[in-house]
Legacy VTK file of the C-alpha trace (Angstrom):
# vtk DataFile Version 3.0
C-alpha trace
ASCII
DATASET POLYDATA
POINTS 79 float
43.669 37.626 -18.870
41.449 39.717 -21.021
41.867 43.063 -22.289
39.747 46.183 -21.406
38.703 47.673 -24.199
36.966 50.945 -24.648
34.862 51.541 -27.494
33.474 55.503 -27.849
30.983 56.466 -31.059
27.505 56.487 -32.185
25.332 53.658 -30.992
24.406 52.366 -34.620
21.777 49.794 -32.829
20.845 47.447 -30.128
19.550 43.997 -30.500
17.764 42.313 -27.953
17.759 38.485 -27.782
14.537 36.761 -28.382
13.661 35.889 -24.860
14.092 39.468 -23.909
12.545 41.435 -26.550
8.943 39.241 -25.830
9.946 39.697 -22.381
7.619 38.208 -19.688
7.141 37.865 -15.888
10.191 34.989 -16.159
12.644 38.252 -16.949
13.739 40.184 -13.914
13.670 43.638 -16.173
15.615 45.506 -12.816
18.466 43.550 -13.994
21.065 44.394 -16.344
20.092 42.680 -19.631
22.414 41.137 -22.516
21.816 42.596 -26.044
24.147 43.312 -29.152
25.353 46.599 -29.931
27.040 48.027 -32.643
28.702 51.248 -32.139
30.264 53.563 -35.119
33.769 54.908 -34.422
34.603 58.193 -35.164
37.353 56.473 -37.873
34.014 55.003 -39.460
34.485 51.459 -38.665
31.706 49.401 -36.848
32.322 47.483 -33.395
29.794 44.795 -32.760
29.673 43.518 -29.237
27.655 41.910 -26.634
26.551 44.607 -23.796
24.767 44.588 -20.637
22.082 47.459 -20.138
19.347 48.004 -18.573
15.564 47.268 -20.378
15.061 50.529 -21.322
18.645 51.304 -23.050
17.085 51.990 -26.597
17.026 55.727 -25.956
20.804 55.748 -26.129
20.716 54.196 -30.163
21.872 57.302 -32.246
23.737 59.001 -29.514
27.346 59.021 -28.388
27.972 55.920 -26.092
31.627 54.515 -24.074
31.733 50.562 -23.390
33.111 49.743 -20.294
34.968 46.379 -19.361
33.614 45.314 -16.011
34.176 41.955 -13.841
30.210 41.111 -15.445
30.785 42.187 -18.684
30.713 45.199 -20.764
28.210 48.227 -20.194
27.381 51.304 -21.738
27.159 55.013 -20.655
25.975 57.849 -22.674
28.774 60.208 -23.412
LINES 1 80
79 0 1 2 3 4 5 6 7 8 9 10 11 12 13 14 15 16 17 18 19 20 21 22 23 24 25 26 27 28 29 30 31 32 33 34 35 36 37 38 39 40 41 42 43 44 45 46 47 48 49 50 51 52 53 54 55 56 57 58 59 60 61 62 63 64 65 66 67 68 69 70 71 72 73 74 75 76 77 78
């Protein structure tokens, strides 16, 4: 069984996967998409981790963000 972690900080960045990022019709962009994010603790220390958001999720890099464990995978919510 695997643990539910919650990570809360800064959203440092979020990198897309190649066949995202030149996204074409193939991509179903009103799906949740997988990209890496890396989110900055308030102790300082940097989590990287594979999240699923939505296409438009880069307006959340530089604000505070909470990962959430779900049965899909992890997501992110603005704090």
């Amino acid at each position: 069984m695997s643990e539910n972690i919650q990570i809360k900080g800064r959203l440092l960045s979020l990198n897309w996967p190649d066949e995202t990022a030149g996204a074409t019709v193939s991509v179903d962009l009103s799906q949740l998409q997988v990209a890496r994010a890396e989110i900055e603790d308030a102790e300082g220390v940097t989590h990287r981790m594979s999240v699923l958001v939505k296409w438009d999720a880069d307006y959340l890099v530089g604000k505070e963000v909470c990962s959430h464990s779900t049965t899909e995978g992890t997501t992110l919510s603005e704090l």
